[in-house]
C-alpha positions in Angstrom: 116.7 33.5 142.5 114.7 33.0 145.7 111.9 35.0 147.0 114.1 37.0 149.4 116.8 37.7 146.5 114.2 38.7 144.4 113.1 41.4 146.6 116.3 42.3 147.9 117.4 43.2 144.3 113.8 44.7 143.1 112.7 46.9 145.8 115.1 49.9 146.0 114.5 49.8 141.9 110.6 49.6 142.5 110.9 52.9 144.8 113.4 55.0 143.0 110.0 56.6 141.0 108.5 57.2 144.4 111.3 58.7 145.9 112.4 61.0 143.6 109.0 62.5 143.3 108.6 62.5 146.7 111.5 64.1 147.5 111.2 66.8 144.9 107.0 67.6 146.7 108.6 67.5 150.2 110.9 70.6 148.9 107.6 72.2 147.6 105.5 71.7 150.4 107.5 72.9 152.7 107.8 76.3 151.2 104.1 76.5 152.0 102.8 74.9 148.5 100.8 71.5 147.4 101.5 70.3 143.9 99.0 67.9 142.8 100.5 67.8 139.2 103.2 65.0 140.4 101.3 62.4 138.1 101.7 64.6 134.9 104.7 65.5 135.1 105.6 62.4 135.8 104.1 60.5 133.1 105.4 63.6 130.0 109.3 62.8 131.6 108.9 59.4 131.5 107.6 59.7 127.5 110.4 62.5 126.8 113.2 60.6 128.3 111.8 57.2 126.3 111.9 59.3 123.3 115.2 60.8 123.8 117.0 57.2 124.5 115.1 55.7 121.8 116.3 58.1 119.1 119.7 58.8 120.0 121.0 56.0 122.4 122.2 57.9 125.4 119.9 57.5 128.8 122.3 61.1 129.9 120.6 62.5 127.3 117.2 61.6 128.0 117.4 62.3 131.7 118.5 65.4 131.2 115.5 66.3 128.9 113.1 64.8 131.1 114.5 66.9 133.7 114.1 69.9 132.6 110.7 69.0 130.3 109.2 68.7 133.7 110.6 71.3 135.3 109.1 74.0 132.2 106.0 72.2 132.7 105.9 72.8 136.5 106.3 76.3 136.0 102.7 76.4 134.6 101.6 75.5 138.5 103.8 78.6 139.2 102.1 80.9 136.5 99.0 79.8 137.7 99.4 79.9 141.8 102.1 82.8 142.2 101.0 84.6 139.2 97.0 84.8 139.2 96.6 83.3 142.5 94.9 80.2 141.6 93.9 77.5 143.6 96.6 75.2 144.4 94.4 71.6 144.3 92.4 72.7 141.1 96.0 73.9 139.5 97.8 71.0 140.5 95.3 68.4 138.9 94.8 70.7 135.9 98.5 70.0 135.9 98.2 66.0 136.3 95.5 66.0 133.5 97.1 67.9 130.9 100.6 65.9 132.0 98.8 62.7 131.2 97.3 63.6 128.2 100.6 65.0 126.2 102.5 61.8 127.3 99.5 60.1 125.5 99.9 61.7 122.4 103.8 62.3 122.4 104.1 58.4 123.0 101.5 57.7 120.7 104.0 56.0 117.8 106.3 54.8 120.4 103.5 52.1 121.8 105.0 49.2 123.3 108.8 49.5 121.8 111.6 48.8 123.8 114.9 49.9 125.0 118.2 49.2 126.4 118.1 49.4 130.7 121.5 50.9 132.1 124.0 48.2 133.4 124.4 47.4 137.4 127.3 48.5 139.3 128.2 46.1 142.6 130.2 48.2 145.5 133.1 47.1 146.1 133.8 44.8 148.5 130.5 45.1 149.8 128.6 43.7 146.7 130.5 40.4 147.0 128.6 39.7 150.4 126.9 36.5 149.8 123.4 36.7 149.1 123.0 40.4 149.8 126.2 42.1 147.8 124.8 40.7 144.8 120.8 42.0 145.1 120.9 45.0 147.2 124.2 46.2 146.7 124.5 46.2 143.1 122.3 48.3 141.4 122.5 50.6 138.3 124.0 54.1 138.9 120.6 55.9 139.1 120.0 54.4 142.6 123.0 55.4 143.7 122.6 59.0 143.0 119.8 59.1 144.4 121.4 57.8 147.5 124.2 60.6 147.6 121.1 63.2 146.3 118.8 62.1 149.5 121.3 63.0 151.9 122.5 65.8 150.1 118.6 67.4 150.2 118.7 66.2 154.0 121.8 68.1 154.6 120.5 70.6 152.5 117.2 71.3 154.2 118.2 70.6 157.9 122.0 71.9 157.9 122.2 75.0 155.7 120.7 78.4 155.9 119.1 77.9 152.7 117.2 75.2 154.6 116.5 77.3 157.3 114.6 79.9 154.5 112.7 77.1 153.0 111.2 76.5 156.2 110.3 79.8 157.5 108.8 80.4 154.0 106.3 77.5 154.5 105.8 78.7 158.4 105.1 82.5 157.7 105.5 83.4 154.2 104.2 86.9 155.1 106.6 87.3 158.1 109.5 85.6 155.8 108.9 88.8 152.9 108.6 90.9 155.7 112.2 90.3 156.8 113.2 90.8 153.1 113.1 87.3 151.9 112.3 86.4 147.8 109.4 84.4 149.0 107.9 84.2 145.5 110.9 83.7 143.8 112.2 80.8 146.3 108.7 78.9 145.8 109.1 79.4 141.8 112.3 77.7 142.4 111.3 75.1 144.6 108.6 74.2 142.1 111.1 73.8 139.7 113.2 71.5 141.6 110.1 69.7 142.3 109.2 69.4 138.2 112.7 68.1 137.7 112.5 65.8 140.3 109.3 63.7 138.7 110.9 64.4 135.4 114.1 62.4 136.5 111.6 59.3 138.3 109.8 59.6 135.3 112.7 58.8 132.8 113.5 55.9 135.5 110.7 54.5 134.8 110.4 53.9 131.7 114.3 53.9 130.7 115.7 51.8 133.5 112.8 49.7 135.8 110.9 49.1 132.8 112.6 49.9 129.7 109.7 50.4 127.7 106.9 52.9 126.5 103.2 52.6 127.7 100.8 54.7 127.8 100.0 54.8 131.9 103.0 53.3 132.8 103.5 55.8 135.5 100.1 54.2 137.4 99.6 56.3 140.2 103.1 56.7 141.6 102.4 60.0 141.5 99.6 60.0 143.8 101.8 57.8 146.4 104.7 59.6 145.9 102.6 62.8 147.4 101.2 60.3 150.0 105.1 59.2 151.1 105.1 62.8 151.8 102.7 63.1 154.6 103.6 59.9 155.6 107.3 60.6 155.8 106.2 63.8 157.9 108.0 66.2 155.6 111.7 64.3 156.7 113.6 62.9 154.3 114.7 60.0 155.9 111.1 58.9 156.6 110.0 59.8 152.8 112.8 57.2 151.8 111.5 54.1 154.1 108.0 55.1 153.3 109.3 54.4 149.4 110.8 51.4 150.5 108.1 49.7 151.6 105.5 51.1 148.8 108.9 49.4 146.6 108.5 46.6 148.4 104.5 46.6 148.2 104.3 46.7 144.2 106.3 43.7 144.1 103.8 42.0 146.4 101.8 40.4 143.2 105.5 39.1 141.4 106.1 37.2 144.9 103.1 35.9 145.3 102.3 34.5 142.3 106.3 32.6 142.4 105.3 31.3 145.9 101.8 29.9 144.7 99.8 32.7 146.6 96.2 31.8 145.8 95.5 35.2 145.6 93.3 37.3 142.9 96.5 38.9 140.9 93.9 42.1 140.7 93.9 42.6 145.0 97.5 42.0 144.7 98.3 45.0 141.7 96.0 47.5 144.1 97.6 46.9 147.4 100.2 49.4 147.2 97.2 51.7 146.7 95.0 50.8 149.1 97.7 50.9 152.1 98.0 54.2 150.3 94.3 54.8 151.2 94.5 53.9 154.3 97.6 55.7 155.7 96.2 58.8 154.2 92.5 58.1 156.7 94.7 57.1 159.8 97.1 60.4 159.3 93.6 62.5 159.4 92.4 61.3 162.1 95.3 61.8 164.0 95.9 65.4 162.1 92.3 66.4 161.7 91.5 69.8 159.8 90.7 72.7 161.5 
């Protein structure tokens, strides 16, 4: 496999985390909220959903687990921010702490032991394309849900009166309940989503990219993932180039290294994050605070 091959068939695989977490904050923040917690929760799915395939076999299983592991655990940012009106950023890292820490322990005895990935399904027709049909049209059936779920949520969010709700909660929540909306109760439920969301890029991670437990596996997608979503400028087909190219970014030390790159393998690893630091200081500039 050549170098373009090789990232034809690894970066929509190397997103899929990104995205789905992404995705899942962009509902949130546009009811008017910021979860910080993204890296928890996905770091105690990814360890659930390990666990789960690990012990009984079936990856269904263990994304459905993961799922709704992190979307309980969300609803401690919900407790916390609806309930006793907390602050968001000091919930939300509370959140990413305490996320990190029980995947620590919960993975403990599961340290470096491996799995079964899920096989790849070609399109048809399509996948036999030469070059291209076999890389980035035939992937496992994880990324293809996705695919059907992100324009699903765009339809969702931009076509439906449900839509329309989210985002007259995160204009005016006060002029929202004043016209008799659940304000509180559509948030809780966003949040939710949200939780499930990382949950489900969580178990992708370690059950399918890298079938494996280890503790930090997760490695700040989290903290992308919420940068995709000022970046993507809360639109969901902007969130899903911005994971694209972060995809395409964290494969940037595997091609170098095959094409001789005389490059420190250490600046390669923290590219994706320092693009991520710099897109966050070029969208503040342009967005200063008031």
């Amino acid at each position: 496999m050549n170098v373009i091959e090789f990232l034809l068939a690894g970066t929509v695989a190397a997103a899929l985390p990104m995205l789905l977490a992404a995705l899942g904050e962009m509902v949130v923040e546009k009811t008017g909220l910021l979860n910080l917690g993204l890296e928890g929760m996905m770091a105690l799915g990814a360890v659930i959903a390990f666990i789960c395939v690990y012990e009984t076999g079936s990856h269904v299983l263990g994304f459905g687990v993961a799922a709704c592991a992190s979307a309980a655990f969300a609803m401690i940012f919900a407790g916390l921010v609806l309930g006793v009106k907390a602050n968001e950023v000091a919930a939300g890292l509370g959140l990413s702490v305490l996320g990190l820490g029980l995947s620590a322990l919960f993975g403990k005895s599961y340290e470096s032991l491996t799995i079964s990935g899920l096989p790849k399904m070609g399109l048809p027709v399509i996948s036999e394309i030469p070059v291209i049909g076999p890389t980035l049209f035939t992937q496992d059936i994880v990324v293809w849900l996705t695919i059907i779920g992100a324009f699903a949520l765009w339809y969702l969010l931009t076509r439906t009166k449900i839509g329309l709700v989210i985002s007259a909660i995160g204009e005016s929540s006060t002029a929202a309940r004043a016209i008799g909306y659940p304000v509180s109760a559509i948030q809780c439920a966003a949040i939710a989503f949200g939780g499930a969301l990382c949950g489900l890029a969580g178990a992708y991670a370690s059950t399918v990219y890298t079938p494996l437990w280890a503790d930090g596996m997760i490695a700040g997608r989290g903290w992308i993932a919420v940068a995709l979503v000022v970046f993507g400028a809360w639109k969901t087909g902007r969130v899903v180039f911005g994971a694209l190219v972060f995809g395409l970014l964290s494969l940037g030390e595997l091609t170098a290294q095959a094409e001789g790159v005389a490059l420190p393998s250490q600046f390669l690893s923290s590219l994706p994050y320092i693009i991520t630091i710099l897109m966050l200081v070029v969208i503040s500039k342009r967005n200063p605070a008031p």
